[in-house]
TIRO-49816 format. One record per residue (C-alpha): residue number from 0; residue in one letter; y negated, x, z. Coordinates in steps of 0.25 Angstrom, whole numbers, padded with zeros to 4 digits. Layout:
NUM,a,Y,X,Z
...
% end
This chain:
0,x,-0174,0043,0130
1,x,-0160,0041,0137
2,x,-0155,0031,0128
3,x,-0159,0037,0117
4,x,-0153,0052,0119
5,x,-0139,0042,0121
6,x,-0140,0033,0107
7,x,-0141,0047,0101
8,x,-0130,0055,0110
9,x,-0120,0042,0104
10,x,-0125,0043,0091
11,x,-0122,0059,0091
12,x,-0106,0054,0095
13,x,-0106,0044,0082
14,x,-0110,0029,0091
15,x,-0116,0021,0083
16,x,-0126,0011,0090
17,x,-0141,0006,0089
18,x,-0149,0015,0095
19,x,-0158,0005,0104
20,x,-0145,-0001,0109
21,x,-0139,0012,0113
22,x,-0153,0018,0120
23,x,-0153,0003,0128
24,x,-0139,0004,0131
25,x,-0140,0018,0137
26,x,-0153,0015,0144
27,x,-0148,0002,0151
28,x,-0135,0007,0156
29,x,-0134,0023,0160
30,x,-0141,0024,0172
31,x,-0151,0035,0173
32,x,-0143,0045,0182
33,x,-0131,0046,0171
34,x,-0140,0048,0160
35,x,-0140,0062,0159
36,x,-0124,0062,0160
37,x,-0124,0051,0150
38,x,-0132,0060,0139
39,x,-0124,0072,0143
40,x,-0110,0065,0139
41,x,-0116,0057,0127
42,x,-0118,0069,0121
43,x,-0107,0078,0124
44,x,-0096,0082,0116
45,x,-0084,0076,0123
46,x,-0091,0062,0123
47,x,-0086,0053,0111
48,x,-0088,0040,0111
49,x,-0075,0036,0104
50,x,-0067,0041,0114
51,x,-0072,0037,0127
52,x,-0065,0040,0140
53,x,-0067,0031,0153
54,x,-0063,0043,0163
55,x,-0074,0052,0156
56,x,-0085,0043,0152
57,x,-0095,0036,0163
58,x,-0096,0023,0164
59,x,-0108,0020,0158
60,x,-0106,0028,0146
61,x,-0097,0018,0144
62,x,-0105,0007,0147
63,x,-0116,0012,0138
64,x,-0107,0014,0126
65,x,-0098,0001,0128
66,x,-0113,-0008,0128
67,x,-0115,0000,0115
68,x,-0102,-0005,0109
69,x,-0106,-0019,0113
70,x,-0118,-0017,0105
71,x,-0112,-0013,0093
72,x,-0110,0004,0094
73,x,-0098,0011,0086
74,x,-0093,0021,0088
75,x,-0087,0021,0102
76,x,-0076,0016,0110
77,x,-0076,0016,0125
78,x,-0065,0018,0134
79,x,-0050,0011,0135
80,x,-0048,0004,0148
81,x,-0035,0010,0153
82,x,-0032,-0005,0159
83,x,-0035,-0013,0147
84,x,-0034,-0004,0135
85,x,-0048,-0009,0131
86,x,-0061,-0001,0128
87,x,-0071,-0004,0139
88,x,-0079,0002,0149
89,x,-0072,0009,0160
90,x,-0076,0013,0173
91,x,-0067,0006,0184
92,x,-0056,0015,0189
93,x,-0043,0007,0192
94,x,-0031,0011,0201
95,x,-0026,0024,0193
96,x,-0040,0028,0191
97,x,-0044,0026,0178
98,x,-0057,0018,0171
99,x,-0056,0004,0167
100,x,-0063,-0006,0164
101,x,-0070,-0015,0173
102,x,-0062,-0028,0167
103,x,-0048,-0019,0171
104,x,-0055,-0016,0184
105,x,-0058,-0030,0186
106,x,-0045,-0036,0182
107,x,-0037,-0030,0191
108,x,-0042,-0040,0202
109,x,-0038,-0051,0194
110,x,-0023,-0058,0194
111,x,-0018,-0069,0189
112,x,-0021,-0081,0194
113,x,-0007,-0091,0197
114,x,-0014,-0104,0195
115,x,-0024,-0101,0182
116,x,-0015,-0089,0176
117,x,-0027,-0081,0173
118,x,-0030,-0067,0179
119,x,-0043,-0069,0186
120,x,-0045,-0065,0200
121,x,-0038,-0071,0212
122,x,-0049,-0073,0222
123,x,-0044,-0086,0227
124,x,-0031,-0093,0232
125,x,-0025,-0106,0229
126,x,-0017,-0116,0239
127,x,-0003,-0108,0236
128,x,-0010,-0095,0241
129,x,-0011,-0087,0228
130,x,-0023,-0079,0224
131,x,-0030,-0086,0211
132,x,-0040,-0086,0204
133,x,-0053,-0094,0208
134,x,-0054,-0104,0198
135,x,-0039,-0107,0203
136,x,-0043,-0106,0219
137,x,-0045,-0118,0228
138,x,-0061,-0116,0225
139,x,-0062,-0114,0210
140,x,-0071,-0110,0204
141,x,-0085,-0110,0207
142,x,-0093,-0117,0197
143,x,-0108,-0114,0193
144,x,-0119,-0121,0185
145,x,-0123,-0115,0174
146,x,-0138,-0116,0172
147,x,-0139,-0117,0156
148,x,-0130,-0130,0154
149,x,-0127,-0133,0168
150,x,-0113,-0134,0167
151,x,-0103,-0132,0180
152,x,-0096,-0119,0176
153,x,-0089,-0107,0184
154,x,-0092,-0095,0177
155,x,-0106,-0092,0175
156,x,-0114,-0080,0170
157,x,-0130,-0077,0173
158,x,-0141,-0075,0164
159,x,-0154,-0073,0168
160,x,-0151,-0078,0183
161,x,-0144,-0092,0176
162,x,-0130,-0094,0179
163,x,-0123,-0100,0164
164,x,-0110,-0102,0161
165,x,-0102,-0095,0151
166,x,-0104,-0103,0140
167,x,-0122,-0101,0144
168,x,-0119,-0085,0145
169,x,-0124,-0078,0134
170,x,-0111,-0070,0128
171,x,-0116,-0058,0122
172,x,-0114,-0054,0107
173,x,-0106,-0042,0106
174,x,-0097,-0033,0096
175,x,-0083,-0036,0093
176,x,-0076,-0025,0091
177,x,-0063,-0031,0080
178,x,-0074,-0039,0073
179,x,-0085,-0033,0074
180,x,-0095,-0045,0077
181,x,-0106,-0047,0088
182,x,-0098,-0060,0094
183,x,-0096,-0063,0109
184,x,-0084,-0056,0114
185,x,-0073,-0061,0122
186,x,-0065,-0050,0127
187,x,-0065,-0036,0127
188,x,-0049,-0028,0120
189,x,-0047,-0017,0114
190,x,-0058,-0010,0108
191,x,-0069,-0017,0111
192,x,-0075,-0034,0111
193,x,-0069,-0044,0105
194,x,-0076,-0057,0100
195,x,-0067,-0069,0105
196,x,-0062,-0070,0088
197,x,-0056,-0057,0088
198,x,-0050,-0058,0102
199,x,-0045,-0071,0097
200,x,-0039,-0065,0086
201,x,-0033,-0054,0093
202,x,-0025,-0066,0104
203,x,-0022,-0073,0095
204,x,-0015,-0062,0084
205,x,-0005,-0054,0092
206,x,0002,-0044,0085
207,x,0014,-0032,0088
208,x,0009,-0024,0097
209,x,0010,-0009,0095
210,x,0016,-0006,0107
211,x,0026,-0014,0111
212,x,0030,-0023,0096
213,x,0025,-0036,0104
214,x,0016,-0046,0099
215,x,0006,-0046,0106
216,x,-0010,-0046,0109
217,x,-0015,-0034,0105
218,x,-0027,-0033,0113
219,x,-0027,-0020,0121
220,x,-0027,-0005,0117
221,x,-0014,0002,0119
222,x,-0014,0018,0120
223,x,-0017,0020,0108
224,x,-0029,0012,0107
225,x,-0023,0001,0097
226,x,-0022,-0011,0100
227,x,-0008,-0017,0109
228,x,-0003,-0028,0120
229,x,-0004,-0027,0134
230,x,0007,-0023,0137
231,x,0005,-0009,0129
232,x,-0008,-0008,0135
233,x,-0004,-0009,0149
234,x,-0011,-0022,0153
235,x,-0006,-0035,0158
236,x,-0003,-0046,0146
237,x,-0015,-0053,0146
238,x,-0014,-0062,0133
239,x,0000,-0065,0136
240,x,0006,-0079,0138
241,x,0009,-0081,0153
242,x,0020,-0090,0153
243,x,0028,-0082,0139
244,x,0020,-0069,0139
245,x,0017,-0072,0125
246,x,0006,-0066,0119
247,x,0007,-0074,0105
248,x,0000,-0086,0104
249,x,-0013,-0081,0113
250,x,-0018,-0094,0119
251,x,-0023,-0091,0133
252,x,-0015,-0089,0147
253,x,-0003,-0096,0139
254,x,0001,-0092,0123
255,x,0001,-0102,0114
256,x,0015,-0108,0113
257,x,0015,-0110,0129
258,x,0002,-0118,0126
259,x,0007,-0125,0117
260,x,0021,-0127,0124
261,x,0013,-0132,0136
262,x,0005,-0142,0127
263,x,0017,-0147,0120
264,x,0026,-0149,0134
265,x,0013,-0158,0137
266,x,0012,-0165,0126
267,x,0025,-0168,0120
268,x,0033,-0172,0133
269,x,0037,-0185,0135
270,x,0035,-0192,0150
271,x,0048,-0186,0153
272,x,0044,-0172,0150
273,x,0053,-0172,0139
274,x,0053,-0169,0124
275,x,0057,-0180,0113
276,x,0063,-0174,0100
277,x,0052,-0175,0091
278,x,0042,-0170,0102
279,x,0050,-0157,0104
280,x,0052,-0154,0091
281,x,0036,-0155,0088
282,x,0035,-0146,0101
283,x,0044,-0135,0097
284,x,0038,-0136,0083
285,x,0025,-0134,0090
286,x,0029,-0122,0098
287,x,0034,-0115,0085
288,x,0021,-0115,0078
289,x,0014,-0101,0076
290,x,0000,-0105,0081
291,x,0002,-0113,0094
292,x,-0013,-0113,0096
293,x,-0018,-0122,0084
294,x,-0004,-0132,0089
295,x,-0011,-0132,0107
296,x,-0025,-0135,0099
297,x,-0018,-0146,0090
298,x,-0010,-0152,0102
299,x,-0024,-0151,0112
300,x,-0033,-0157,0101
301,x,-0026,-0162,0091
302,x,-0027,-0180,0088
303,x,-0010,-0179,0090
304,x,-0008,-0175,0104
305,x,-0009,-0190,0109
306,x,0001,-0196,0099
307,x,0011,-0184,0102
308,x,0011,-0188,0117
309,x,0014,-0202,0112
310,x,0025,-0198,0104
311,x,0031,-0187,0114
312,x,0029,-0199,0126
313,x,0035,-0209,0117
314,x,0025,-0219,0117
315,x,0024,-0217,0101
316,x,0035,-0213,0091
317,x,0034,-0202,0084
318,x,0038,-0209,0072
319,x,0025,-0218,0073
320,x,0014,-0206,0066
321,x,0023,-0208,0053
322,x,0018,-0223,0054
323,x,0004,-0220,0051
324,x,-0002,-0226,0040
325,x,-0015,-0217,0038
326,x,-0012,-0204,0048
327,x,-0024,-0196,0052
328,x,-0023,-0181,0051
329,x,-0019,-0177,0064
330,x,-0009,-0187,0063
331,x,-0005,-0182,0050
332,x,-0003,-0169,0056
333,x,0006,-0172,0068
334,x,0014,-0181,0058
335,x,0017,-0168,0050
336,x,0017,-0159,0063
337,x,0032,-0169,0068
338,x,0037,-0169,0055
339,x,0036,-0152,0053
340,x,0042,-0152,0069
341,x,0054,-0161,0065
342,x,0047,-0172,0076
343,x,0048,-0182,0065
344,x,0059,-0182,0054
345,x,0053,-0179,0038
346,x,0066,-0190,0033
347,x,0053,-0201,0032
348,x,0041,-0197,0037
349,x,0033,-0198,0023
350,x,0042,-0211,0020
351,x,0037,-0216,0034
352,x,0022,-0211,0033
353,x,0022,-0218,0018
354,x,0027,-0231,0023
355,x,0016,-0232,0034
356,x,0005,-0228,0023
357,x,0011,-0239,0014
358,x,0010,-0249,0024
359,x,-0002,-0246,0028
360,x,-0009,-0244,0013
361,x,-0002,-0258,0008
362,x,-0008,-0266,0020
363,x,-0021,-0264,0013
364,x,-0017,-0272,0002
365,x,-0018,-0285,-0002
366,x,-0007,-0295,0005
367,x,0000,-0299,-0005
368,x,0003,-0286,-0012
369,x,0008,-0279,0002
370,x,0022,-0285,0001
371,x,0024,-0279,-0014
372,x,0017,-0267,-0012
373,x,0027,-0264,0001
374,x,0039,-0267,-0007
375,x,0034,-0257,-0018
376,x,0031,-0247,-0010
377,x,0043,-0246,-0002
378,x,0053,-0249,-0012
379,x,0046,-0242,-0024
380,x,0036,-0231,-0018
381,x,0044,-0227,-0007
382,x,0058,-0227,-0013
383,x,0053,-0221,-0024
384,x,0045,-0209,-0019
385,x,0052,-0195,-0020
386,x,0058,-0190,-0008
387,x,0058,-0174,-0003
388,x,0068,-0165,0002
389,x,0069,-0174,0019
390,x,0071,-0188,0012
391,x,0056,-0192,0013
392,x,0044,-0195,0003
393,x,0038,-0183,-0005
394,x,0023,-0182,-0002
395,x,0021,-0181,-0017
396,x,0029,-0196,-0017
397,x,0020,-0201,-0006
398,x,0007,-0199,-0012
399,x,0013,-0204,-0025
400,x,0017,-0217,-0013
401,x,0004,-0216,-0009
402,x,-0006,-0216,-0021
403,x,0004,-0227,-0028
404,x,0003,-0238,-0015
405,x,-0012,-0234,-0014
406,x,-0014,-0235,-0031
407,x,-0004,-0249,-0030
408,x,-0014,-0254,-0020
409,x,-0026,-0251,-0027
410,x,-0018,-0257,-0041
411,x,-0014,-0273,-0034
412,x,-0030,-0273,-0027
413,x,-0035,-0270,-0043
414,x,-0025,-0282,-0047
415,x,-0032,-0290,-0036
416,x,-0047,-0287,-0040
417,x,-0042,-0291,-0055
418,x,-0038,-0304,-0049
419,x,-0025,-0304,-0056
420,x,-0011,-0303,-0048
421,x,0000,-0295,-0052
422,x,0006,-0303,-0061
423,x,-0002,-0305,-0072
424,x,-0006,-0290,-0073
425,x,-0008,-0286,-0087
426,x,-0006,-0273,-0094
427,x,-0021,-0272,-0096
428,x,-0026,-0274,-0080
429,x,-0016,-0263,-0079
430,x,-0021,-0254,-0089
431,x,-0036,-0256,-0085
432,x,-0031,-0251,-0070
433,x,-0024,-0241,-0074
434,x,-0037,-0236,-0081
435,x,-0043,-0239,-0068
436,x,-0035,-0231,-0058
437,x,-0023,-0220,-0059
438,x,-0012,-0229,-0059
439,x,0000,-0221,-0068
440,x,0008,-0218,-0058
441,x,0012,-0228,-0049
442,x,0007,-0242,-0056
443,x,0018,-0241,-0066
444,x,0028,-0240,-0057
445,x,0022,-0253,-0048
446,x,0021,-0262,-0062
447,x,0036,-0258,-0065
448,x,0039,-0263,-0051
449,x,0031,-0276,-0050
450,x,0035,-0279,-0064
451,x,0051,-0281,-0059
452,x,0047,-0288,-0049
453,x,0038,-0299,-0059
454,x,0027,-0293,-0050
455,x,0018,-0290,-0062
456,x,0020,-0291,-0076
457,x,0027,-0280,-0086
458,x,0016,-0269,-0085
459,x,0016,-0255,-0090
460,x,0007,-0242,-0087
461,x,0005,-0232,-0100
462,x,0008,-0219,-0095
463,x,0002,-0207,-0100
464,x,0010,-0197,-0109
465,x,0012,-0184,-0103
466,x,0006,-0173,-0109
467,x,0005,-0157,-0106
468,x,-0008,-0152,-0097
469,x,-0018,-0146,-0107
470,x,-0027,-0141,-0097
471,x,-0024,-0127,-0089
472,x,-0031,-0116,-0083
473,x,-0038,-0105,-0088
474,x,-0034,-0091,-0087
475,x,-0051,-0088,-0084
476,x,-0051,-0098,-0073
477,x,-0036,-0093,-0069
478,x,-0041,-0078,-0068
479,x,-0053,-0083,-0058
480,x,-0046,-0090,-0050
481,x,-0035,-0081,-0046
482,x,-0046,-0069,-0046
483,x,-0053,-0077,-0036
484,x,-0040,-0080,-0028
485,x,-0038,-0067,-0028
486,x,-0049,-0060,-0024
487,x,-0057,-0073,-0017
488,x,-0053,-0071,0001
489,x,-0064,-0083,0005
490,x,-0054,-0092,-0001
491,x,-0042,-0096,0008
492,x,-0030,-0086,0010
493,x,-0019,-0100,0006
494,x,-0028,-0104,-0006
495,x,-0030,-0091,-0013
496,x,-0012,-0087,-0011
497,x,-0010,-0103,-0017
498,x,-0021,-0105,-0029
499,x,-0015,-0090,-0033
500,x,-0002,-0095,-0032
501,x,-0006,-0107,-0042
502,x,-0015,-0099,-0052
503,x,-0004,-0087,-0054
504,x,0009,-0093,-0053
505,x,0005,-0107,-0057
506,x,0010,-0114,-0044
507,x,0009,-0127,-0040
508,x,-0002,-0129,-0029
509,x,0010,-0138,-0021
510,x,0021,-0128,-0023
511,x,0010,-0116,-0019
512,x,0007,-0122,-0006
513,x,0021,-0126,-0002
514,x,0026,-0110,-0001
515,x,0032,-0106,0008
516,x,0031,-0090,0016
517,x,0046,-0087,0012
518,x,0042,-0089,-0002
519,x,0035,-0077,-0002
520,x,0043,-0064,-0001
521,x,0039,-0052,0002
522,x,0045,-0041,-0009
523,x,0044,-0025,-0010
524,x,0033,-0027,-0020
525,x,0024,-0041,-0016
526,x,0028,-0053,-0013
527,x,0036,-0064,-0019
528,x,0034,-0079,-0021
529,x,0048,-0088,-0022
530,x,0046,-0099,-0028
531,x,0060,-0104,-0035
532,x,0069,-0094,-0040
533,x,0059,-0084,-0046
534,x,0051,-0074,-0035
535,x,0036,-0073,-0039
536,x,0030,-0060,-0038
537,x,0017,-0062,-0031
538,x,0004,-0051,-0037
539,x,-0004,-0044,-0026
540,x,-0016,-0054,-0024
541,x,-0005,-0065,-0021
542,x,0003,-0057,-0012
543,x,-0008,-0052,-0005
544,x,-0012,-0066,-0004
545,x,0001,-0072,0002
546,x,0002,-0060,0013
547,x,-0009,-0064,0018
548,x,-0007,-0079,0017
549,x,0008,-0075,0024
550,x,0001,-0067,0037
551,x,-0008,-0078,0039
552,x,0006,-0084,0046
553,x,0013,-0072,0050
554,x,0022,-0080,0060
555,x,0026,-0092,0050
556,x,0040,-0092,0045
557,x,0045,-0090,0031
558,x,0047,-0103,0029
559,x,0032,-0108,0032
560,x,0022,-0113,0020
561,x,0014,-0102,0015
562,x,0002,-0112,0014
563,x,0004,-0119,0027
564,x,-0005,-0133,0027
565,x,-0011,-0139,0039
566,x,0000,-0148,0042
567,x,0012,-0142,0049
568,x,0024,-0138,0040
569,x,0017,-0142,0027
570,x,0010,-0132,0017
571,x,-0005,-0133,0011
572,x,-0006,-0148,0005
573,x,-0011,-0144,-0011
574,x,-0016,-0157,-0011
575,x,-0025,-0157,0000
576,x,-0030,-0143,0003
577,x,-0041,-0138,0011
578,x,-0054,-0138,0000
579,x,-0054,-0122,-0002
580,x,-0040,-0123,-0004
581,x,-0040,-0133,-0015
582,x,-0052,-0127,-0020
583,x,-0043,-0115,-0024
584,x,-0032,-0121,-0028
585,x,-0037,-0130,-0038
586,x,-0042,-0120,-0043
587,x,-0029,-0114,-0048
588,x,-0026,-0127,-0055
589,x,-0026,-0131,-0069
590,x,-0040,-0132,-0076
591,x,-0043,-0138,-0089
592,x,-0045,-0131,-0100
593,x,-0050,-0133,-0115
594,x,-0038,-0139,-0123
595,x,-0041,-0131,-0136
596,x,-0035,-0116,-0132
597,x,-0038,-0104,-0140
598,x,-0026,-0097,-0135
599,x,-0011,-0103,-0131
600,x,-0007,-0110,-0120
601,x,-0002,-0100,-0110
602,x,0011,-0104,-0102
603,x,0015,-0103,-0087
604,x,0023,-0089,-0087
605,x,0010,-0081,-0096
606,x,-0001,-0088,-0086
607,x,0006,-0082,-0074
608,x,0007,-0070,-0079
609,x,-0007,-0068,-0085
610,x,-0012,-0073,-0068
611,x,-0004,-0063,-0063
612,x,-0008,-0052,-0071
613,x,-0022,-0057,-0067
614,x,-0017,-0053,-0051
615,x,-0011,-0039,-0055
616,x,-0025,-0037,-0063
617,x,-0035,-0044,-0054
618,x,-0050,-0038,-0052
619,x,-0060,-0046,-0042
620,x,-0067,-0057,-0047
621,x,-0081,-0056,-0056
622,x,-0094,-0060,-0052
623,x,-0095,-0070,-0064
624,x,-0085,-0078,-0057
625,x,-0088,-0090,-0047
626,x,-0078,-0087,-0039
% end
């Protein structure tokens, strides 16, 4: 009877609950003497369970109505804890008098401990005569055996007269408050339980705080119940770092950058304790990255960590990773993470990495063609490849390098299986292998060469005459794809921004992934895209596109890649993109089409403008379509 004259008294003031859960609540935790009072403020005027006050609200109202917001219930918020600006239960009074809550209450026993850093309590003393923690006191810890998997622990919880350890414990299910899931809560701020992804999320986002312009975590409640530092709220800085008193970077008792400054000191020193050149040049590089998490997780987990000590200790050159003829990924990876720190010089790195594949690749062939194929690569490959801006081979030149060795290779072992050396080739072996293989682009240049050096015969390749494309893409297929670009948020934030770049304004895939942030400028009316002379003008669906892909990196520089790849310092590779990526963009590219037209070919400046007045006009996308 009791619980349900309250489940009706809470649904009068506008709390919504299940019934059954509010009659079992009230039963189960106000005692039978303070049932009476408890109807008599229920259902009063002055009581509102918006507004709750812990000086004038029992206790175990508050208990009762904080187990219903566990459960689910709207429409109440229980009382700020003057200590740590959070809404809990409060019913300890403190120094001053006042109602806080029993965690407040509890932390003020607690201190810092010397040896561990953490604020526990100081129940024990260690050799020097300081008051520590107990896990830090000459005894430790005492362990415990936990009864369902039998391991040797020191914190332990009871169910059902078992002792378990935490990871045995059941965690109960309950209601985040930012999300809005039932998920098992880590920590209780600002208006309610959080789930540990929102707390994450919160650490690891700081942002100005209202109070005091700082960047900070914003996980207490100021005066005016919005969310604010510590510092504002009157509590002790407890995300803060606490050797710099950062709070950027959350990553524990220590920020990130310390972390990673203590893991760098440990792993690029020397015996001496010193740094060479190329390793402080990697550490400083290091420390000036935005995300010094992912860079500790790298450096703890990553395959590289071995050779970098080799390297920073001496035992092996630096130089020595460009001398790998097949480089793994990781070593890939650390090959470009020196030459973007300056560790290694760009001069001829490429040049160097080419020569140790060379040697590699021409090993693999027979003995008697290695000593021609040597010559012809270094003297004609590598001498002729085009060079960029730092003196060193393109990368377009070096897979030209590459496929031209690999298809010579697979040329002198096909001389080898006709059983006829090279020379007495005729002009009709070369033609059948040239019906057999793609060889246009680099045999004619070896049967010029061999032929002055009486190699092989006077030999000649055909070449095909160059002829205008006749193939393009339609505008119907043109209007779906930037429709579904457009209006499509499952696909990837960078693959939408490029592919639209591509199907409106005709782009290059290499040139649209090698933008940079600086290139576009924020006007009074959009924003625009600088490529050459000329501003582009961006329409609304693209320059909503490419604000969000800019705050996805709000601490890069103007001068970063607007499509950063996975290697450091270089942009998304267009000719190996993840598989939703390339998905996309290939479809931006040139399709074929009937060669008969019913209507003229349409040239570069009217097809840009008939895709941007398909932007300013755009409606969402027709069930008929697949997309």
């Amino acid at each position: 009877m009791f619980g349900r004259r309250v489940a009706a008294a809470l649904a009068a003031k506008g709390v919504t609950a299940p019934e059954p859960a509010v009659i079992d609540a009230a039963e189960r935790i106000v005692q039978a003497r303070a049932r009476n009072g408890t109807l008599r403020l229920l259902t009063s005027d002055e009581f509102n369970p918006i507004e709750l006050h812990g000086e004038t609200t029992p206790s175990q109202v508050q208990t009762l109505l904080a187990n219903l917001v566990r459960d689910g219930a709207t429409g109440i918020r229980l009382p700020l804890c003057p200590s740590c600006r959070t809404r809990r239960v409060v019913k300890v009074r403190n120094e001053q008098g006042q109602r806080e809550c029993f965690r407040c209450a509890q932390r003020r026993s607690y201190g810092e401990c010397p040896d561990c850093l953490r604020m526990k309590k100081l129940t024990a003393t260690n050799t020097d005569g300081q008051r520590v923690c107990q896990r830090c006191g000459p005894e430790g810890m005492p362990t415990f055996t936990c009864d369902d998997c039998g391991k040797t622990v020191t914190t332990v919880g009871r169910v059902d007269g078992r002792r378990v350890c935490l990871n045995c414990f059941p965690k109960r299910l309950r209601l985040c408050v930012s999300c809005g899931q039932e998920k098992k809560i880590a920590v209780n701020i600002l208006h309610g339980p959080h789930c540990f992804a929102c707390h994450n999320r919160i650490l690891r986002n700081p942002a100005p705080c209202p109070g005091c312009d700082e960047k900070r975590i914003l996980a207490f409640l100021g005066a005016d119940d919005l969310p604010c530092c510590a510092g504002c709220a009157g509590q002790p800085p407890r995300y803060a770092c606490r050797r710099c008193g950062s709070e950027e970077h959350n990553y524990g008792r220590l920020c990130g950058k310390c972390v990673l400054s203590d893991r760098c000191d440990d792993i690029l020193t020397g015996p001496d304790g010193e740094f060479l050149p190329p390793m402080q040049a990697l550490r400083d590089y290091l420390l000036a990255q935005p995300r010094p998490a992912q860079i500790i997780k790298w450096l703890h987990m990553g395959p590289s960590t071995d050779l970098l000590r080799d390297i920073a200790s001496a035992r092996a050159a630096i130089e020595s990773i460009l001398d790998a003829p097949r480089p793994s990924k990781p070593l890939i990876y650390l090959r470009t993470l020196l030459l973007d720190s300056g560790a290694l010089p760009r001069d001829a790195a490429a040049t160097r990495q080419l020569m140790a594949w060379a040697t590699h690749t021409i090993g693999g062939a027979s003995a008697e063609h290695r000593q021609m194929l040597r010559t012809y690569t270094r003297w004609v490959l590598m001498r002729r490849a085009s060079r960029d801006a730092a003196g060193d081979i393109a990368i377009g030149a070096a897979r030209h390098l590459k496929a031209s060795l690999r298809g010579l290779i697979t040329f002198l072992t096909w001389t080898e299986e006709q059983q006829t050396p090279l020379h007495a080739l005729t002009q009709a072996q070369i033609e059948e292998f040239i019906t057999l293989r793609t060889a246009r682009r680099w045999l004619p240049q070896f049967l010029t060469w061999a032929a002055e050096r009486d190699i092989t015969p006077e030999l000649d390749i055909s070449t095909l005459p160059r002829r205008e494309p006749t193939i393009s893409t339609s505008e119907e297929h043109l209007e779906n794809v930037i429709r579904t670009l457009t209006t499509d948020r499952t696909i990837p934030l960078d693959a939408r921004l490029a592919a639209l770049l591509i199907a409106v304004y005709g782009l290059p895939a290499t040139k649209t992934l090698a933008l940079r942030r600086r290139q576009l400028r924020d006007e009074s009316d959009g924003l625009d895209l600088h490529i050459g002379d000329r501003p582009l003008t961006l329409p609304a669906p693209i320059t909503l596109l490419a604000r969000e892909q800019l705050d996805l990196r709000p601490d890069a520089d103007d001068d970063a890649w607007l499509f950063p790849g996975r290697l450091p310092g270089q942009p998304l590779d267009p000719h190996s993109p993840a598989p939703s990526r390339h998905q996309h963009l290939r479809a931006t590219e040139h399709r074929p089409v009937p060669a008969r037209r019913s209507r003229p070919r349409q040239s570069p400046r009217r097809r840009t403008r008939f895709r941007r007045r398909h932007l300013r006009e755009l409606r969402p996308p027709r069930r008929r379509h697949p997309w």
